[in-house]
PAGU-334208 format. One record per residue (C-alpha): residue number from 1; residue in three letters; chain; x, y, z. Coordinates in nm, 3 decimals, padded with zeros to 5 digits. Layout:
BEGIN
<nr = NUM, rest = ALA, kette = A, x = X, y = Y, z = Z>
...
//
This chain:
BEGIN
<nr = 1, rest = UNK, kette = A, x = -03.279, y = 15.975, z = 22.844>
<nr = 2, rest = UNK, kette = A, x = -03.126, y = 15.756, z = 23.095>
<nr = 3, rest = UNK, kette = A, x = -03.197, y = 15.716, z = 23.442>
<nr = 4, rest = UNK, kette = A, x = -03.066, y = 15.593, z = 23.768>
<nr = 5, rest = UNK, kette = A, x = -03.209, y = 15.274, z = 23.912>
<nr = 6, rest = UNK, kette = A, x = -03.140, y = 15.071, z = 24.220>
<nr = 7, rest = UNK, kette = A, x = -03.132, y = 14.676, z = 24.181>
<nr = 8, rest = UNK, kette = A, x = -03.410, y = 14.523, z = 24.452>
<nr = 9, rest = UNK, kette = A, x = -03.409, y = 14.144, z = 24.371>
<nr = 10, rest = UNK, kette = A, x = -03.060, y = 13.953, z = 24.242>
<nr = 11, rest = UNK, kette = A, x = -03.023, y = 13.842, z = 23.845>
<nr = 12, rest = UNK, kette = A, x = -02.811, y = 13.601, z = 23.769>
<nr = 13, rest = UNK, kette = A, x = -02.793, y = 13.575, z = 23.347>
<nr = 14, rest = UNK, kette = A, x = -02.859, y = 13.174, z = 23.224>
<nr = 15, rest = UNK, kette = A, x = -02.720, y = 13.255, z = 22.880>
<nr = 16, rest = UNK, kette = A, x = -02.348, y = 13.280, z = 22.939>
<nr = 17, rest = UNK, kette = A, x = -02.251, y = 13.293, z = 22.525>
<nr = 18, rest = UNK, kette = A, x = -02.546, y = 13.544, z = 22.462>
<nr = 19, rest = UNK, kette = A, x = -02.661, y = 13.616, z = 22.116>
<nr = 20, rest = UNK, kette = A, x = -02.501, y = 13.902, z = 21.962>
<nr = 21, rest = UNK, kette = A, x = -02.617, y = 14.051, z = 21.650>
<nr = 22, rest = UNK, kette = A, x = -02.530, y = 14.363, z = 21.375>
<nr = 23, rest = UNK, kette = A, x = -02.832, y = 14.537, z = 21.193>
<nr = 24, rest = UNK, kette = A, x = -02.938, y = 14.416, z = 20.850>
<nr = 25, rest = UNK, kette = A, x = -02.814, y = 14.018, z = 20.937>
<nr = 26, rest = UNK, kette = A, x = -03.059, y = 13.744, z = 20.898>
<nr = 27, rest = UNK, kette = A, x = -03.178, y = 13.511, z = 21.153>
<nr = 28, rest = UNK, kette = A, x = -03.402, y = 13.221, z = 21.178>
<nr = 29, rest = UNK, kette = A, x = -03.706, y = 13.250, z = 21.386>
<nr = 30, rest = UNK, kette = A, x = -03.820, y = 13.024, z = 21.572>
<nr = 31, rest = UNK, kette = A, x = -04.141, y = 13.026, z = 21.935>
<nr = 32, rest = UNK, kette = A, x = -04.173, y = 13.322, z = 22.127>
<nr = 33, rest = UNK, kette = A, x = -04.126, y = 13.332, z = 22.523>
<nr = 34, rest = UNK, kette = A, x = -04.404, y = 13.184, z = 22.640>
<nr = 35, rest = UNK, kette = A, x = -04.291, y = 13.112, z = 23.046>
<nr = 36, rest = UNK, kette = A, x = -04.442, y = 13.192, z = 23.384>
<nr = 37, rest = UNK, kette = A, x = -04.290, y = 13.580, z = 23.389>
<nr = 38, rest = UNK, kette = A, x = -04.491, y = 13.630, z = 23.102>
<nr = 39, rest = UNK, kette = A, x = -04.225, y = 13.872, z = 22.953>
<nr = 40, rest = UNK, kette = A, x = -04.397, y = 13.974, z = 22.601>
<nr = 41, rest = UNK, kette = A, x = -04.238, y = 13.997, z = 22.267>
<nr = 42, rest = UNK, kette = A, x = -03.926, y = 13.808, z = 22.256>
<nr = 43, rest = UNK, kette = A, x = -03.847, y = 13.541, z = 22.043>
<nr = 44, rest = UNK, kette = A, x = -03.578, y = 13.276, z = 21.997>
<nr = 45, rest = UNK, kette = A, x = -03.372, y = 13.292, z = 21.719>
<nr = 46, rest = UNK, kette = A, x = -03.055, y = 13.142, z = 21.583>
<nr = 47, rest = UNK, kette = A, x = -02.793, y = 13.303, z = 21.342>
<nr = 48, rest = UNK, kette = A, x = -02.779, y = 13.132, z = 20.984>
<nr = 49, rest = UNK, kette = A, x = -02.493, y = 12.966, z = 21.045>
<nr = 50, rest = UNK, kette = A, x = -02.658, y = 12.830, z = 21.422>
<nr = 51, rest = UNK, kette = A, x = -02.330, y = 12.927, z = 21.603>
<nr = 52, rest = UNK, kette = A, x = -02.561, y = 13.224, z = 21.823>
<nr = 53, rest = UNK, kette = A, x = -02.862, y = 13.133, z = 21.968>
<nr = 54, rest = UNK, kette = A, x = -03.101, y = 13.345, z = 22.184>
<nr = 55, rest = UNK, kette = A, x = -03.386, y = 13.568, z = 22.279>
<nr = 56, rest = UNK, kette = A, x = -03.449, y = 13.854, z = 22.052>
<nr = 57, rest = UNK, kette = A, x = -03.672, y = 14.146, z = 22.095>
<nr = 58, rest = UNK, kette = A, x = -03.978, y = 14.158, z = 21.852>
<nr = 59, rest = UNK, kette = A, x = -03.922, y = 14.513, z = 21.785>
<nr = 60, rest = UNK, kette = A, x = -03.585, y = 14.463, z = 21.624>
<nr = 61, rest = UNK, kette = A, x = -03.705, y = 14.189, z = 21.383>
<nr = 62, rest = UNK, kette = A, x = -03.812, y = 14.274, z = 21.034>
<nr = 63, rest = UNK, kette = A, x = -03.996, y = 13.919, z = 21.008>
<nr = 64, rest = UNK, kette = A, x = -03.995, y = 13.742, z = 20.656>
<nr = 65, rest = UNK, kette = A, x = -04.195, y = 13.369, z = 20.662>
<nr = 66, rest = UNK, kette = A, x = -03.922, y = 13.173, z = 20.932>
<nr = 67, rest = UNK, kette = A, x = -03.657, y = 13.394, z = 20.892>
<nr = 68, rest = UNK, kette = A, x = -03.610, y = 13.779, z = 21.039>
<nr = 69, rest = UNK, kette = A, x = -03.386, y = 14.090, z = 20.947>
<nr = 70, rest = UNK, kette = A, x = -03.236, y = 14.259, z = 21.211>
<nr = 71, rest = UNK, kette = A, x = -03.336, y = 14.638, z = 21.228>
<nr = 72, rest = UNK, kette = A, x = -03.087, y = 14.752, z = 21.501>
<nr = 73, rest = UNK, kette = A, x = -02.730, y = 14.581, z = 21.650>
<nr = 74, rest = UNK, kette = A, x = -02.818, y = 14.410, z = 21.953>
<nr = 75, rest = UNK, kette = A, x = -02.673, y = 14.197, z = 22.241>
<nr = 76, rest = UNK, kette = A, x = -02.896, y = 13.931, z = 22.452>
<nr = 77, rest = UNK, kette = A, x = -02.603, y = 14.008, z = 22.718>
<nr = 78, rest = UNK, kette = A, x = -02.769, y = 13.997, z = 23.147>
<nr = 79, rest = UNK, kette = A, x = -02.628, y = 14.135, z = 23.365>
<nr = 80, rest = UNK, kette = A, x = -02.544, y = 13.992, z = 23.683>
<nr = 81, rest = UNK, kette = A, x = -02.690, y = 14.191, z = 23.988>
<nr = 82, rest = UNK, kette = A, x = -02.752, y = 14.194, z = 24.353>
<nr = 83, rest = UNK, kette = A, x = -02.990, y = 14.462, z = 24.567>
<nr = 84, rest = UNK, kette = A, x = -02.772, y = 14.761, z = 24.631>
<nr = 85, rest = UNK, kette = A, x = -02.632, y = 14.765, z = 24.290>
<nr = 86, rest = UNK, kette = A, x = -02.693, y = 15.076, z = 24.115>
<nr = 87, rest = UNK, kette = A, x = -02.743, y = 15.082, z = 23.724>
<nr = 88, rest = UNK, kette = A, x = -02.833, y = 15.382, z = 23.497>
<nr = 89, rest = UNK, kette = A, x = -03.133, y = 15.233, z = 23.241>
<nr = 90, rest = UNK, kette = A, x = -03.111, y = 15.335, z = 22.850>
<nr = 91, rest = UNK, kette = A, x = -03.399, y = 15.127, z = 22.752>
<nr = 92, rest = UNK, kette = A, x = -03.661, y = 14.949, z = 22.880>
<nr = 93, rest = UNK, kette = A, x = -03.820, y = 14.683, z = 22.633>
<nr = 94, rest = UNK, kette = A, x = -04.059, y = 14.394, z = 22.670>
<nr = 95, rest = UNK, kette = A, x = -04.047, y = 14.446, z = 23.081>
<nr = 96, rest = UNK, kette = A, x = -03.690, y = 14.424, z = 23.097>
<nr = 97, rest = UNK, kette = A, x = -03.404, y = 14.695, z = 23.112>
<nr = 98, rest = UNK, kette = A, x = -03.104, y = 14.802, z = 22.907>
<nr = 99, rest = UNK, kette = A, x = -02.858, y = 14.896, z = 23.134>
<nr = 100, rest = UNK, kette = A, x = -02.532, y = 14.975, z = 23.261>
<nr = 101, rest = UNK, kette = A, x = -02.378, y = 14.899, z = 23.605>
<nr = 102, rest = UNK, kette = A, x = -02.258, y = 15.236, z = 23.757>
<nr = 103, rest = UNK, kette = A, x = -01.911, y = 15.307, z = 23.697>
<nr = 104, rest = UNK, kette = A, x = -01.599, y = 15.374, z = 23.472>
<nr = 105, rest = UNK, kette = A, x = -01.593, y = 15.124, z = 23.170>
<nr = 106, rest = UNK, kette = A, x = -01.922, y = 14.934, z = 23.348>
<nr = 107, rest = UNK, kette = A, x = -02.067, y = 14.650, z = 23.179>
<nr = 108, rest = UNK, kette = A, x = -02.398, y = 14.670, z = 22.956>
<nr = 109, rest = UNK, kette = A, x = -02.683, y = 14.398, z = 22.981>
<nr = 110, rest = UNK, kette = A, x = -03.044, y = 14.325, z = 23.068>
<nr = 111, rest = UNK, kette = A, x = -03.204, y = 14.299, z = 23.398>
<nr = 112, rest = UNK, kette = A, x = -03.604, y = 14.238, z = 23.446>
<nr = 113, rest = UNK, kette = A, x = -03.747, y = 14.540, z = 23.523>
<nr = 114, rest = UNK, kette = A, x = -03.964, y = 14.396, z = 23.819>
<nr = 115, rest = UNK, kette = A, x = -03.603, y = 14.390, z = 23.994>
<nr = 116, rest = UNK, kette = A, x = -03.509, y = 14.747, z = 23.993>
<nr = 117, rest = UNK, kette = A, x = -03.669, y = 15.051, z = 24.063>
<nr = 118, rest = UNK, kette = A, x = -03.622, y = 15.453, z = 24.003>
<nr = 119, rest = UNK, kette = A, x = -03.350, y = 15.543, z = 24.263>
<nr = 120, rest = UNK, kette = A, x = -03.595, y = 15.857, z = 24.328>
<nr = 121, rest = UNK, kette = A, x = -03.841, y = 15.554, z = 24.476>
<nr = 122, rest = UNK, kette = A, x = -03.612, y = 15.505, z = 24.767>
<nr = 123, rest = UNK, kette = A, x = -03.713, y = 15.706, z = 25.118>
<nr = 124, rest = UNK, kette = A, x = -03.328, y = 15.654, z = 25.204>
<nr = 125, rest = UNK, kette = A, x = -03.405, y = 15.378, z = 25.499>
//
């Protein structure tokens, strides 16, 4: 079920070639997030032929010794957001959201979930 969220803190994406993968392909696995957000379950992975590189979601990853299946098609795309920006959330994973930026043919992505929050949050001020 999606829902309507309002962007409260900006997000600007450091991955600008992100990771973009079909299910069933192989990946190699390499150290999961370990920084100061303490965002849980992602790991770094690279495509077989190391042309993609990027965080994956734990979930998604049949592991196998230092290489992983991929259960489901995914995209490590982030979206770019300031406050004000309203998204509608699809999925929320590992303390971040899947998303899409309101409007016709919007653009999908991630965005922490500590910087949005249920538009029904909002007193209207």
């Amino acid at each position: 079920m999606s829902r309507t969220y309002k962007v409260i803190k900006p997000h600007r994406s450091d991955y600008p070639q992100p990771i973009r993968l079909s299910a069933g392909e192989r990946v190699i696995l390499r150290e999961l997030y370990d920084g100061p957000e303490g965002w849980p379950n992602w790991r770094y992975c690279y495509t077989l032929d190391r042309k993609q590189e990027g965080w994956v979601p734990e979930q998604i990853i049949e592991n196998r010794d230092r290489e992983g299946i991929i259960r489901e098609s995914y995209s490590a795309n982030e979206l770019n957001v300031d406050p004000g920006d309203i998204v509608i959330v699809h999925r929320e994973l590992n303390e971040w959201v899947w998303c899409q930026r309101e409007g016709e043919e919007a653009e999908w992505g991630w965005v922490p979930l500590d910087h949005v929050e249920p538009v029904n949050n909002f007193s209207g001020k």
